[in-house]
Each structure stands twice: as C-alpha cells, then as structure tokens.
N, C-alpha and C positions, 0 to 999 in steps of 0.2 A: 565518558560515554553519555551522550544527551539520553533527557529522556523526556516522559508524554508530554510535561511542562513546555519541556524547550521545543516540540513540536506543533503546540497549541499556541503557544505568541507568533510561530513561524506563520501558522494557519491565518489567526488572525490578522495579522500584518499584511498577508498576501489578500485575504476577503476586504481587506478595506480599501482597495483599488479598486475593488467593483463597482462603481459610483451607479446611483439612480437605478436600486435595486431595490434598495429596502433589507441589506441582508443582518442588519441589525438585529432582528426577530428570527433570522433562521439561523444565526449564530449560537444565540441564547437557547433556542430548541436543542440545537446540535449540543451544546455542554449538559444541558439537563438530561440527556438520554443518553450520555454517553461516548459521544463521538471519538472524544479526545482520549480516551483510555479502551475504547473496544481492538480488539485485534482483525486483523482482516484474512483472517481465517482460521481453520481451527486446528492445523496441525504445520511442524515445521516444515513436514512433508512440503509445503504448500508454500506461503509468504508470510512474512512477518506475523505470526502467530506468538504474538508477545503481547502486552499492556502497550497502547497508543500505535498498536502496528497500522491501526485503519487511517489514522489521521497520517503518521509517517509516509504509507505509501501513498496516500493520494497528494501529499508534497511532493513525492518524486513525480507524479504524475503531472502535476502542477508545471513542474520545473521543466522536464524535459517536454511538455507542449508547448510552453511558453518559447524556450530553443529552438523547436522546430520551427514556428512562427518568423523567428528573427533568421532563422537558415533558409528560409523558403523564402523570405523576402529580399536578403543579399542574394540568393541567387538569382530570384528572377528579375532582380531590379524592380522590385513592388511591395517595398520597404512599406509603404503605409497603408496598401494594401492589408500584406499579413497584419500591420502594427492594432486594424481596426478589432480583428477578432480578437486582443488582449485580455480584453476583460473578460468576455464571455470563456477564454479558455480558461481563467485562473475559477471560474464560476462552477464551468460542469466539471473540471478539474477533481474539486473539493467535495463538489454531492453527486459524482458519478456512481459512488459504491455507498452511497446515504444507505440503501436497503440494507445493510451490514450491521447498524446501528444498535438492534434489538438483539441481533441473530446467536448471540455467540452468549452461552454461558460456564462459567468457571469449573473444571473440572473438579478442581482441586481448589484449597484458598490455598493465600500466600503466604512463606513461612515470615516467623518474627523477626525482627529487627537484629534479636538475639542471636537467633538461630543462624542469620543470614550470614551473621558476625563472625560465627563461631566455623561454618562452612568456610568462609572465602580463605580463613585465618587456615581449615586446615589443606584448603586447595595451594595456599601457596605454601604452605610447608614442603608438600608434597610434589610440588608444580605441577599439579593437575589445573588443566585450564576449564573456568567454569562454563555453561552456555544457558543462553536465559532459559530454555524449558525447565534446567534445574534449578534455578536459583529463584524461579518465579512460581513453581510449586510445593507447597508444605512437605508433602509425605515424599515426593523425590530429592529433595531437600534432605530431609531423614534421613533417608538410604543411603544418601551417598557421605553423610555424614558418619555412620558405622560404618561406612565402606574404608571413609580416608584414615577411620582412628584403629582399624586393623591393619593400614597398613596399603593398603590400595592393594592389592593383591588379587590377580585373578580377573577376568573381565567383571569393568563397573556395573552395578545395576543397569537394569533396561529403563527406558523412559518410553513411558505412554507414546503410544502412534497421536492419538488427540489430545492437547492439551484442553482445548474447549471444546463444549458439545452445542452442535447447532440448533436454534429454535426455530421452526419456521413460524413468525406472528402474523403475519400477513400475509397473504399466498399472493401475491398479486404477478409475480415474476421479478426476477432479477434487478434490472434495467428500468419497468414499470413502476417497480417499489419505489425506487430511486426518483424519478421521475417528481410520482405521488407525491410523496411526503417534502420533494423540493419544491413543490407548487404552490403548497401550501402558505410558503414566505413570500416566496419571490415569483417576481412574471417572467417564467422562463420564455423566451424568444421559439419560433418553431426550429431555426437550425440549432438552439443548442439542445432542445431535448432529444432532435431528431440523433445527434452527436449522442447524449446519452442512452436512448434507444437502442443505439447499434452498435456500443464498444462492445459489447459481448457478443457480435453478428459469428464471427469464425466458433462459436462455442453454444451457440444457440440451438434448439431444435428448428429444425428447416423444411419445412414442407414444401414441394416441389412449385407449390403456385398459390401464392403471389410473391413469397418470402425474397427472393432473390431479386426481384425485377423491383420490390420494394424500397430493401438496398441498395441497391446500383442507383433509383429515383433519389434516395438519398443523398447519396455519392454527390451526387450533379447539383444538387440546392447546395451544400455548405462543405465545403474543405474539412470542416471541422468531425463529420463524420470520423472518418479516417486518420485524421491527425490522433484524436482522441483513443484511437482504435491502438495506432503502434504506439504512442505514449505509455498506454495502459499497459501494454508486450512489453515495454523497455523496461518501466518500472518492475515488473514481475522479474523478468531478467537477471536486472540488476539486485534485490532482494533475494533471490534465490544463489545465488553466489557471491554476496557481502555477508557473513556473520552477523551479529546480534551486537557483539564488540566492539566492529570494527565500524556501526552506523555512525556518519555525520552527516548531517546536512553543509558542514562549515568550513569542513577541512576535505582535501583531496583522500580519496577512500579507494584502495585497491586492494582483492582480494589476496589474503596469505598462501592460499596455493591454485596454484592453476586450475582454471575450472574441469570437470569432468568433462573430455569428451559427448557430443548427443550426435545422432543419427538425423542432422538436418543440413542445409543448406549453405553454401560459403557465407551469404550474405547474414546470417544470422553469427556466427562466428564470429565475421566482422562486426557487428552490432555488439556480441559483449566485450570484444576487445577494445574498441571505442568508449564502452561506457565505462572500463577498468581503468580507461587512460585519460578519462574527463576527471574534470573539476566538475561538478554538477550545481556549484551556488548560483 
C-alpha cells in the first residue's frame, strides 16, 4: 500500500510540468504546513480521511482532469486545444482544496511502531482485516487489540464517526481560502481561479442574484470551470468506494465489493463503473 511519501514525489513530479509559475515557493509552503500528510476530511464517513488523504485526492483530481482534457480533445478533434489547458489543470488540480491545509486536527495520536506491530500480527491471526481509522489511531488501536487477544468475540469495538476535528483558521470561505493562499506563490491566471472559485458551485450557498448568472458567466470564459467541477465528483466517487488498502495510484484498483446501491441517476452509475474499470495512471 503506498503511502503520503509516494503521494508527495507523485505530487511533485506532476507540479513540475507547470512551467513559468514559480511553483518552487508554493511547494515549499505546501510541505511546511502540511499538505502532504493532512487528510481531506475528517471523518471516513466522507473521503480519504487518513494521513496524506488531501494530497492523494487532489492526485485523483489531477489525473482524471488531465483525462478529461485528452477525451475532450479526441473527441472533438481539438487535440491542442484541450492540450493548452495542461498545465493550468495539473495547477488548480493540486491547490484546489489548498484551504484543507490547516483545517484538520488529530483526534487521537498514532499508535507505536510496537503496538501497530503487535495489532496487525493479531489481525492476521485472526483474519480480521484491518482499516486505517484503526490502525492510524492510538486508543482504537488498543481496543481492538483486547478485542482480538479475547478472541474477537462479539461485535468489534466502535470507531469514532471523526477521526480529525475541524479548525476553522481563516474564515475566508472554501474555494476563497484556496484561492488566497495559492496567490500568494503563483500568478494564478483569471480562468483558473475562476475554475477554483466554482468547484464547489453545486454545494455552495446560492443566493438567488447574482450567484447563478455568475456561474454560467463563468461557464462560458474557461471550460476549465466545469472540468474541474466533475473531476472533483469523480475523485470523491471513486475514494468513497476504493478502501484505504486497496489505494494506488500505480496499479489498476477495483473495488472488493460491489458498490452500495444510491438513489441517483443512470449516468452516475455509469461514472462509477467506468472509474472501477479504469486504470487511472
């Protein structure tokens, strides 16, 4: 199982195709606050809610914009077209969820090296399958450690609904924070913050005027609005139905059991079936 390490070379590797940014300085920002080890959210309920789950997902994010780019440009025969917005998608890609950066603090620490040792040893004894909320918290760690050396008997301990608890350090908004603090490095272009602005448009508070006519204005300056928008949808998607075990970035990754049933639309159906049946490198 990779982990935030092998996340962070991915990251960087894909930021250094951004040429004539400057993102030398907002790399270096991004590792001194955290990036590469924050979670991008704070409970499993949610996404990747693990150590490097923020940098993880905004690699899926990365990837499947950069895909849609090359799909939208075989199809419409405007191959260099999509090919121009590359860099800037691998750009807002990576500091779309920048505001996440600070957000998230440790519920619990992690257990030791020891203890991690002495769980997995009795998980496979047992062949109980571990999942990172346990293996990445001290005290649920413990629990289910007396849980396996009784015997496993009886349902396992519960695990916290939050692993991490949210800070709010900067009220600025969502999308704004993100924005903010990417400005700081780099000279964001106006369609990619506009793109950053409005990946969260379907989850945003919407006030009847100007909000929508704003977005749609949007819409019409840069593709990348949008692209960025179901990107963002895919990757959540696809996180929310790959396990914690089963993450690669490297190798083909399909989920061990069929997703649950949702109360949505064929076309999203097909969206996770596609993504269960891609290679995503």
């Amino acid at each position: 199982m990779p982990t935030y390490l092998d996340w962070k070379r991915e990251a960087i590797s894909w930021m250094d195709k951004v040429h004539g940014k400057g993102t030398d300085e907002l790399l270096r920002f991004m590792d001194e606050k955290g990036y590469f080890t924050a979670p991008a959210s704070s409970s499993p309920e949610h996404h990747s809610a693990f150590v490097g789950g923020l940098c993880y997902h905004s690699l899926l994010v990365c990837k499947f914009l950069v895909r849609q780019l090359q799909n939208y440009g075989k199809w419409s025969n405007k191959e260099e077209y999509y090919k121009s917005f590359e860099e800037s998608a691998i750009l807002i890609a990576l500091v779309h969820d920048l505001c996440k950066i600070d957000n998230y603090k440790d519920s619990d620490e992690e257990p030791t090296k020891a203890q991690l040792g002495y769980l997995v040893g009795l998980a496979e004894k047992h062949k109980f399958k571990l999942t990172a909320p346990i293996k990445n918290q001290k005290k649920v760690a413990s629990a289910y450690i007396t849980w396996l050396k009784e015997g496993a008997n009886g349902e396992p301990p519960a695990i916290p609904k939050n692993v991490y608890e949210f800070v709010e350090t900067l009220p600025l908004g969502h999308s704004e924070k993100s924005i903010f603090l990417a400005q700081r490095f780099v000279q964001l272009s106006p369609e990619e913050a506009l793109a950053i602005r409005f990946h969260m448009w379907p989850f945003d508070p919407k006030p009847e005027f100007p909000w929508d006519k704003m977005y749609n204005t949007a819409c019409k300056m840069t593709p990348l609005v949008k692209l960025l928008q179901h990107a963002d949808m895919e990757a959540y998607l696809y996180e929310t139905y790959i396990t914690p075990e089963q993450l690669s970035l490297k190798e083909e990754v399909k989920p061990k059991e069929e997703p649950k049933p949702i109360p949505a639309e064929a076309a999203l159906q097909a969206t996770l079936a596609a993504i269960a049946d891609s290679n995503i490198e």
